[in-house]
N, C-alpha and C positions, 0 to 999 in steps of 0.2 A: 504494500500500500504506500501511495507517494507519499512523504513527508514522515513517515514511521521511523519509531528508534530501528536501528540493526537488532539491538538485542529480543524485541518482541517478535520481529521477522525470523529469528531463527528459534525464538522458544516455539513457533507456531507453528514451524517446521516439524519440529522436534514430539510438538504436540501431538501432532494427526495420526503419529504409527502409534505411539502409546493410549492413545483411545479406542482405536480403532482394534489392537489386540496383535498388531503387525510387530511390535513390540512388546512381549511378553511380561510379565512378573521376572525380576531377578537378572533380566536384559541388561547388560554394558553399554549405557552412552559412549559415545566417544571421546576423549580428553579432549581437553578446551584446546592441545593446541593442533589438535587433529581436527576439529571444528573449525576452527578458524583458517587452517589451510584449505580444508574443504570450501567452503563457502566465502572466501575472501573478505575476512573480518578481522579484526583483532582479538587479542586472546581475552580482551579485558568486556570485548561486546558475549564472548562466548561465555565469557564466568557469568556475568550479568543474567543471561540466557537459562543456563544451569541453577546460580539460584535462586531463579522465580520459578520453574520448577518444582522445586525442591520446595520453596513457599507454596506451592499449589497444591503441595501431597501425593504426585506424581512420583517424583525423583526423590532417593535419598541419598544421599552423599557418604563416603564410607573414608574413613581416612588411612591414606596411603593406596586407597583400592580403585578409587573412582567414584562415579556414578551412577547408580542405575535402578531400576522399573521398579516403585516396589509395587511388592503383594497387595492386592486389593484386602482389608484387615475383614477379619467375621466378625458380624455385629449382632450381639445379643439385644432383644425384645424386651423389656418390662411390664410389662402390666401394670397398670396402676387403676384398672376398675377392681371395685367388688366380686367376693369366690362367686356370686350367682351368675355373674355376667360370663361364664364361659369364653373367654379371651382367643383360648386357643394357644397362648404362648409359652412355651417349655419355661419350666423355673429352673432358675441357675444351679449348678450343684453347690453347696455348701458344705464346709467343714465345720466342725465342732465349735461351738462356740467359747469363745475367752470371756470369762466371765469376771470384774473385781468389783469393791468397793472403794470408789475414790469421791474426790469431794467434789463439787460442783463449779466448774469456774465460771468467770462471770456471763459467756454467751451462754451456757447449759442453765446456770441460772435463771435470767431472763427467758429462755423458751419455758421452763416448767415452773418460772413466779416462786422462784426458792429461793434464802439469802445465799449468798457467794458463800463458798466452802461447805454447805450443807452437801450430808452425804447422798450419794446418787448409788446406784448397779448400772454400770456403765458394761455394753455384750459388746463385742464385738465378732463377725465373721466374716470372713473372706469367700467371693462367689467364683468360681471357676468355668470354665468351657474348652473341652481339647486342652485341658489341663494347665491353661493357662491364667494368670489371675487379670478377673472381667471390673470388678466393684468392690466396694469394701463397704459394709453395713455395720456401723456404729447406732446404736440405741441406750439414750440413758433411761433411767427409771428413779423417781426418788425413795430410797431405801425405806422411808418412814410410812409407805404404805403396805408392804407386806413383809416388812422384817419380823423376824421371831413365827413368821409363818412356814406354812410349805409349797407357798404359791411365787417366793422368789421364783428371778430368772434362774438360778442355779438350781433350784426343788424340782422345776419344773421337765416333765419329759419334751425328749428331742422333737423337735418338730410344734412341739405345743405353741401357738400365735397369742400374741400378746393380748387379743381379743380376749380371746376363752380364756387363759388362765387368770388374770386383771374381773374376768364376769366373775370364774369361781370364788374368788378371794372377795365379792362382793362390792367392786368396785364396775359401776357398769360404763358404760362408753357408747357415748352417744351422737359423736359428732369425732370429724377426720379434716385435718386440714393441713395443706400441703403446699410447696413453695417450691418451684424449678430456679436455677440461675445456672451461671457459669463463674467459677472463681479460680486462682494459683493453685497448683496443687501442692498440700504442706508437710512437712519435712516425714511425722512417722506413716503418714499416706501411702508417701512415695516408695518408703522401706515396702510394704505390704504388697501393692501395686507392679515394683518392680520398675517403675518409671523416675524419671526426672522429675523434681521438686521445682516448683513454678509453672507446669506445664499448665496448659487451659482443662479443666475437669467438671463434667455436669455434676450438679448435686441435689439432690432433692431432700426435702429439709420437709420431714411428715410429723405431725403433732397431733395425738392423740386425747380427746377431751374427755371428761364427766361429767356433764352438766359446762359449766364454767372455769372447771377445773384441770391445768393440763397434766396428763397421768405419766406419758412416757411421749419422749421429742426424738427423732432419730435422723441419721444423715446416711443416705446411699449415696457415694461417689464414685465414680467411675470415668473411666477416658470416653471422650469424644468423638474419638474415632470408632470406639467398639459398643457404645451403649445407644441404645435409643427408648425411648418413653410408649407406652402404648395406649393410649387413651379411648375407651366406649363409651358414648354418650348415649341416651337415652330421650331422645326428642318427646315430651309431652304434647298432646295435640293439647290446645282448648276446647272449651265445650263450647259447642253450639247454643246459642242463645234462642229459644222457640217465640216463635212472633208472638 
């Protein structure tokens, strides 16, 4: 196109076989200065070129190695309708959960309306897929609702949902409220995850009520690349109003 940088004319180049599949997953670009002979550029139009690529999620850059295709990533489903709504979506596998008593800092505070340091049961478990770690679900709970019971998260049997065991202990739940964003991803995230700290990470931030009252607050986080949200809505008609 007349008047176009070099550098977008050759990512554009560059572009069409790796969409198209002409250029596989795991494919070798060519070095920048094997680009730029080819196509009569400089080697600093061709870097340019490579890392908008590489910005595009296309190319990843490997050091010492080169360039090249990556893998299109597998992206696990969430669900976030109700169990009636039959989704259809596989649940993640999960490992055993980590269970302690820590004290509440100031954001866990503020979501469950408890003073700073008040004790919490903070779960923790990591979700996997092809054996790879997809999310990491943190949940606190404040200790002072069913301590000295057997309705803890730790009493509680595997698989038991915060629903049912929270009803048992006679605490009922009656409202679900929940918050999507994108934030850094933070330092023992990243341990878990397996990923770089800072990285861009979806979070979903779900707060369970009684009444007026919030029982347990939890954070699914997960990469961007591998998570997505699944929402069913449920359209109510109106009634017909009769002449």
């Amino acid at each position: 196109m007349p008047g176009q940088p070099r550098y977008l004319w050759l990512a554009e180049l560059l572009r069409g076989p790796i969409l198209t599949g002409e250029l596989g997953p795991g494919s070798r670009l060519p070095s920048r200065s094997r680009l730029a002979r080819t196509h009569g550029v400089s080697e600093q139009v061709s870097r340019h070129a490579l890392r908008l690529l590489v910005s595009e999620g296309l190319v990843e850059a490997r050091p010492g190695s080169g360039y090249f295709v990556r893998p299109v990533p597998a992206v696990h489903r969430f669900s976030r309708t109700d169990r009636a709504s039959g989704s259809g979506v596989d649940p993640l596998r999960t490992g055993e959960a980590e269970i302690a008593t820590v004290q509440a800092d100031n954001g866990v505070a503020r979501r469950l309306a408890l003073r700073d340091g008040e004790a919490v049961f903070r779960s923790r478990r990591l979700g996997t897929s092809d054996g790879r770690p997809i999310a990491l679900h943190t949940a606190w709970e404040p200790a002072r609702l069913t301590a000295g019971t057997l309705r803890t998260p730790a009493d509680a049997d595997p698989g038991t949902g915060v629903l049912d065991r929270l009803t048992a202990a006679g605490i009922g739940i009656d409202r679900v409220v929940e918050e999507v964003g994108v934030r850094p991803l933070r330092e023992p995230e990243a341990a878990a995850l397996g990923l770089a700290p800072g990285l861009p990470v979806l979070v979903v931030e779900r707060t369970h009520f009684s009444g007026r009252r919030p029982v347990e607050t939890s954070d699914l986080v997960g990469s961007t690349e591998h998570c997505r949200l699944v929402y069913r809505l449920s359209l109510a008609r109106p009634q017909r109003r009769r002449p």
